[in-house]
N, C-alpha and C positions, 0 to 999 in steps of 0.2 A: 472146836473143830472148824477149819475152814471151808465156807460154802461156794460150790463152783457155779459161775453163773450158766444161764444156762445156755448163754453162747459158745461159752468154753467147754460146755460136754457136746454139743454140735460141732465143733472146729475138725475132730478128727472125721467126722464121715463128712464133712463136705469137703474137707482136703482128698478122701479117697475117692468121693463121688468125682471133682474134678479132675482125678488121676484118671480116671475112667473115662472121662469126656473127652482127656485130650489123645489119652492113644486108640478110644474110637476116631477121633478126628485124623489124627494119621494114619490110621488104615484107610479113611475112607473120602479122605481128601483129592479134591480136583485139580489142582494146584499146587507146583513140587515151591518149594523155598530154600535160595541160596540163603549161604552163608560162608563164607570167605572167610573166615578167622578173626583175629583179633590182631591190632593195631604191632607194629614191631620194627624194630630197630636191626641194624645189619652195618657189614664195616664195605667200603670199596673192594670189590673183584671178590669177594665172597659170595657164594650160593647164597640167595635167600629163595626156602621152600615153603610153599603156600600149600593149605588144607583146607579144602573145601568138604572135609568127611561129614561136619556138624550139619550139611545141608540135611533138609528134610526131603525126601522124594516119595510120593503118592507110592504105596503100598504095590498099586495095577501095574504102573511105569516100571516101578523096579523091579519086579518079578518077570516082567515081559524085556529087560532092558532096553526097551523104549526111550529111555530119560539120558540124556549129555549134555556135557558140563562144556562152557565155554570161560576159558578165562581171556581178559583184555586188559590192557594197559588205557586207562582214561585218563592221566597224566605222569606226565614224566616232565625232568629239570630240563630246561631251555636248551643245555649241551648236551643234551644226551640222546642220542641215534638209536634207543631200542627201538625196535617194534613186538606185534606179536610174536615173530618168526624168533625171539629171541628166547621163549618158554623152552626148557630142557624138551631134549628130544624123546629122550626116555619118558618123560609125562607127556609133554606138549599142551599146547594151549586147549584142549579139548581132554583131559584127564584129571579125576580127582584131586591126586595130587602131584601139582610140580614144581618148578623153580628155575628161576633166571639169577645172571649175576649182572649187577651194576654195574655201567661203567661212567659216572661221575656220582659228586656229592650231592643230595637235597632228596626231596623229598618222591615216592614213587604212589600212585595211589592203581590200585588196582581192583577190577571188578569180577565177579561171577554171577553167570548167569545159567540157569538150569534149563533147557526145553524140552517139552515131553508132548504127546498128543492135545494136552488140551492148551498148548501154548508157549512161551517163555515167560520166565519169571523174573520179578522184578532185579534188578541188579542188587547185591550185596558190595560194599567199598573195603575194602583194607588198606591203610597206609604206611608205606614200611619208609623212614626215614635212616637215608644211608649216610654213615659218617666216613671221615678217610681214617682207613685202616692204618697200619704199619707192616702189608708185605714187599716180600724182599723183591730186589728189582731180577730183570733178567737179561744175564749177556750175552749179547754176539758177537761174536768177533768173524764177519764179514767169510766169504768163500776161501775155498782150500787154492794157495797160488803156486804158478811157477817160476823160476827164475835162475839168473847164471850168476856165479863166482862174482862179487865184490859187486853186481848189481844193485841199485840199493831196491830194499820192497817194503811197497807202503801198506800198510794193514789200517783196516776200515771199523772200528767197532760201534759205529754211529747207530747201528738197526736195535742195539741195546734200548731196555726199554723198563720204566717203572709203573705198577698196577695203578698208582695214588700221584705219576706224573712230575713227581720232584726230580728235582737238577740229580744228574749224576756224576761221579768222581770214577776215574778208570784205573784200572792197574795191571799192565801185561808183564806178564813174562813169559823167561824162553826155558819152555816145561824140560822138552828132549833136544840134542842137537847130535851128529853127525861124530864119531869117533875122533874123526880130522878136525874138529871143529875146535877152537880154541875161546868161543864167543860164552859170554856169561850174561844174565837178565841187566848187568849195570850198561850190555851194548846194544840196548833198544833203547834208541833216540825219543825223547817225546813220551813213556813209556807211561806218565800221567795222562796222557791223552786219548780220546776218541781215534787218532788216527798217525801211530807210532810208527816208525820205520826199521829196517837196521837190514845190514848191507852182508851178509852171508860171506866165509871165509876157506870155505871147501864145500865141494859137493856132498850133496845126500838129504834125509829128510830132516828138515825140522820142524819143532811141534809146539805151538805157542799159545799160552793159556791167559783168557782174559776173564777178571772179574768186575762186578761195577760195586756201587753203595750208593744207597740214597742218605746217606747221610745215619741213618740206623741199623740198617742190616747190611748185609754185603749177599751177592747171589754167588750161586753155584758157578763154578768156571765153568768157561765153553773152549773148546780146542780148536785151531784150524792148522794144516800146514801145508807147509813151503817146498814144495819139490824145489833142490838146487841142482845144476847141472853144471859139471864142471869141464864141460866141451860145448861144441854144436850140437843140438837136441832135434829128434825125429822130428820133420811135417806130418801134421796132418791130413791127410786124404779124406774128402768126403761125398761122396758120389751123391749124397742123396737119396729120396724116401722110395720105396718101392711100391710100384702102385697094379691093380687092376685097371685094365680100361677097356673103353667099349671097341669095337671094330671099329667103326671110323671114327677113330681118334686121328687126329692129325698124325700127318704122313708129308716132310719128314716131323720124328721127334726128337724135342730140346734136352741134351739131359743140361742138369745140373750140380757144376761140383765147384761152388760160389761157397759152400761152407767149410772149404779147406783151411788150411792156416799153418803159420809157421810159429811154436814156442818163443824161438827166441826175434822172431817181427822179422825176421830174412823173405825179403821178393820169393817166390815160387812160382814155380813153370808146370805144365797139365801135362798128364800122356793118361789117354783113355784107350782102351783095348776090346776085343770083342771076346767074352770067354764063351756064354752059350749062347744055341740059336735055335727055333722049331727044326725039325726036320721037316729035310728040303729044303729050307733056306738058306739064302746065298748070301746074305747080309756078311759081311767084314769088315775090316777098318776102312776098306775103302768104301762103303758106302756113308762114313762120317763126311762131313765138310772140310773138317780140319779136327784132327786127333790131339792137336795140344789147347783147344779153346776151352778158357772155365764153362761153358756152355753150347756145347756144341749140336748141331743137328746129325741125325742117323736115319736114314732110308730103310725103312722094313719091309718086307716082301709079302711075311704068311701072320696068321694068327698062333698063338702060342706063346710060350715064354723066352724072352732077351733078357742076356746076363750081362752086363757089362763093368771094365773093372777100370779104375781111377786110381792114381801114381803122383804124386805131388812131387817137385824137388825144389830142394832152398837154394842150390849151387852148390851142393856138397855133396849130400848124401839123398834117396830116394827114401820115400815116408812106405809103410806097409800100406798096401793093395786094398784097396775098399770097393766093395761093388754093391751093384744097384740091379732089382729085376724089375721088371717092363713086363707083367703076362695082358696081352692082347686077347681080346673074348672073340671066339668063332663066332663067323659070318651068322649061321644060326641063332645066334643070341641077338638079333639086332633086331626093335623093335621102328616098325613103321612110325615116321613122323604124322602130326595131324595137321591135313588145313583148313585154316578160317580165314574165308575170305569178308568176314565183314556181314554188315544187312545190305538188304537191297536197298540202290538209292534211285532218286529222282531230280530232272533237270526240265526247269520250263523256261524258252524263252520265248522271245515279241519279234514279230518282224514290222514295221512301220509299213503301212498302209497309209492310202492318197486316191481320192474318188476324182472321176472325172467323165462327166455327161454319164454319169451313171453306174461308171464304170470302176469298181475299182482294182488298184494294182497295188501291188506289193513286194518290199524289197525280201532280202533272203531272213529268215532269225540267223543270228552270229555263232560263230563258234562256239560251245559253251562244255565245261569241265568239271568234273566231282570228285572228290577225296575216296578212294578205296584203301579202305585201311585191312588189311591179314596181321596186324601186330598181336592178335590173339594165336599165333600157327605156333606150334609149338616139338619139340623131340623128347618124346620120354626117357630117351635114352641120353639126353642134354645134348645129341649132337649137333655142330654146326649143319647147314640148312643153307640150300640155296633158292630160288625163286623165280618163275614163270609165271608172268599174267600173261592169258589169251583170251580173245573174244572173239565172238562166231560170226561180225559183222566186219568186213574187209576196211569198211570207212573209219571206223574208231581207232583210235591208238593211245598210249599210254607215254606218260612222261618220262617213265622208268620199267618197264617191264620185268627187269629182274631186281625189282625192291619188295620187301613185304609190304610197305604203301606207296601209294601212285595215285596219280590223274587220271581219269580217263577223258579222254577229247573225242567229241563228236565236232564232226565239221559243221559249217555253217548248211542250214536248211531252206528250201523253197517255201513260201507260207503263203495262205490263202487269207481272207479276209474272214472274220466270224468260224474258223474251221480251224480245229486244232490236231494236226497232225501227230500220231504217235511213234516212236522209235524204240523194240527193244533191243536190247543188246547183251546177250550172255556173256557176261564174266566170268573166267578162269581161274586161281589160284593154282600152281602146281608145285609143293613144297617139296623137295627132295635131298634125302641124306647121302651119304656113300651107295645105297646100295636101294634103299625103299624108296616110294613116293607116293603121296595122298595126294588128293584134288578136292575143290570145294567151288560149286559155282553159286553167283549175285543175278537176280536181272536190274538192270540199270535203263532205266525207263528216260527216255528224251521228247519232250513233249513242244512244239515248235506252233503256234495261235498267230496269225494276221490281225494286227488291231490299227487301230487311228489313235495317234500319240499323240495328234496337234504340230502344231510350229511351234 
């Protein structure tokens, strides 16, 4: 009969004993411990998803949900532009578990870290090395265009694009064409190319389908088509965006119908019209500038909403009516501008002094001037602002009196010898919109001393 030593009858309670010790230690541990997963491998443009579940977190923490998980990228390949911002949304960089997709080849190394009341925890590393996959590319074939009879039209499918970056081979064809249409996929010019043309043979839609290859797979067609017209085609009218504005909004206003256009590239001439107006007001086309300018000015009288309607022609036919509302906010809504006229400042000059038997004399101190700056005056309501400096003292004046900054000029002063005569002078700010005005006054203190300068 074989004898067990007596390590080997011990082995199993001290394996249980240390079963005991360690899920005492996890209940009653101070300190949570990431763990990021294990080492993994992923192809280009593929999700790779991380599991931080193997972490350990203090017993307290998780119960209280106290404890959050941060994942970070501590390196990434040379070409490669992730950042955090690039962890799925649906986990995100702060979530047990998530995941990002590569977008170059080499190696991604990635951390977790747990923090909870008594701290953060040391980082845990994972390194997931990405190889280039084999999926399929994906094609575009550029916006849906328009065009006339025997025109030729050039289609773009350059925005096409591979997960893994490899050269691409194109192949369009012409999916649907027009009943009248007599054209077949052998009458797209260039039809191996990024950028095929083919020159349309009657009016109507056609529908053109392009796919790519990287050389392994071929992607999904994408479609665009071709309105043909087989005449002169509608202008465009575009009056432009409708807006809210405040009461003093500029008066006149510019509309804008710069976004009109003609299909087939024909000159175009404006006619703007007046459909609505507040009641009471008198506004009409004669209160425009000029009724046929792509931009023309319009004199408004009341607050409320202008409707105005915009007419394109190519030299043939008139484009459908497009209009624009203008609502003007009541005088009520208009909130007081504020002024800031600046800090108070201060000016000292000299006047030269000269003794003689005793006595001395003294010529005047000179002119002298200070920067008043209001460039902090502002309209809550963004409106333009106009500007009044006054002061209370008849001899000063200003460089500019209706600027937000200015000089102020005090004239030249009488000066005594050892006596420094003092001068203040209230500054005014008076900033005003259309309709409110605030004030803000500075003292501006001129200080004029008698000295002996020498020869």
């Amino acid at each position: 009969m074989q004898t067990l030593s007596r390590a080997a009858l011990l082995l199993p309670v001290l394996l249980a004993a240390c079963g005991d010790k360690d899920e005492d230690t996890a209940a009653e541990c101070t300190v949570s411990t990431a763990s990021a997963g294990v080492d993994a491998a992923g192809i280009l443009g593929g999700a790779i998803t991380l599991d931080g579940s193997a972490s350990t977190v203090c017993a307290a923490y998780r119960d209280a949900g106290s404890a959050s998980y941060e994942w970070t990228f501590e390196r990434v390949p040379v070409e490669s532009r992730l950042t955090d911002a690039a962890f799925s949304a649906d986990g995100g960089p702060d979530a047990v578990t998530t995941s990002f997709t590569p977008d170059v080849v080499g190696e991604y190394v990635v951390g977790l870290t747990i923090t909870d009341p008594s701290g953060t925890s040391a980082a845990d590393l994972v390194v997931i090395s990405v190889e280039s996959g084999n999926a399929a590319p994906v094609a575009d074939c550029g916006e849906n265009l328009g065009a006339r009879v025997e025109e030729r039209v050039e289609l773009d499918g350059s925005a096409s694009s591979d997960p893994e970056g490899s050269p691409l081979s194109y192949s369009w064809s012409l999916a649907v064409a027009p009943d009248c249409s007599e054209l077949e996929t052998t009458d797209v010019y260039n039809a191996e190319t990024a950028t095929p043309s083919f020159a349309a043979d009657c009016g109507g839609l056609y529908l053109m389908s392009l796919v790519v290859s990287d050389g392994a797979n071929w992607s999904a067609p994408d479609y665009c088509s071709v309105n043909v017209a087989d005449g002169n085609r509608l202008p465009e009218a575009d009056a432009g965006e409708s807006v809210e504005l405040p009461f003093c909004t500029d008066n006149p206003l510019q509309l804008n119908g710069w976004g009109s256009y003609d299909l087939d590239g024909d000159a175009i001439t404006y006619q703007w019209s007046v459909v609505g107006v507040p009641a009471g007001s008198t506004v009409s086309e004669a209160s425009f500038n000029d009724t046929t300018s792509a931009e023309p000015l319009v004199t408004w009288d009341l607050a409320g909403t202008y409707t105005f309607e915009l007419q394109v022609h190519d030299g043939t036919i008139w484009s459908a009516p497009d209009v624009v509302t203008l609502v003007i906010a009541d005088e009520s809504t208009n909130t007081t501008p504020v002024a800031n006229a600046g800090s108070d400042q201060r000016l000292e000059a000299v006047g030269d002094c000269a003794s003689s038997s005793y006595v001395w004399t003294c010529g005047d101190c000179p002119e002298a001037s200070t920067l008043l700056d209001g460039g902090a005056t502002y309209d809550p309501d963004g409106d333009p602002l106009t500007y009044q400096w006054t002061a209370d003292l008849a001899s000063v004046s200003f460089s500019n009196d209706h600027s937000a900054v200015t000089d102020i000029v005090f004239p030249a002063q009488p000066s005594e010898f050892g006596v420094a005569n003092t001068i203040e002078a209230q500054a005014t700010l008076t900033a005003r919109d259309c309709v409110d005005a605030d004030a803000d006054t500075i003292t501006v203190t001129y200080t004029c001393t008698g000295e002996y300068l020498g020869e």
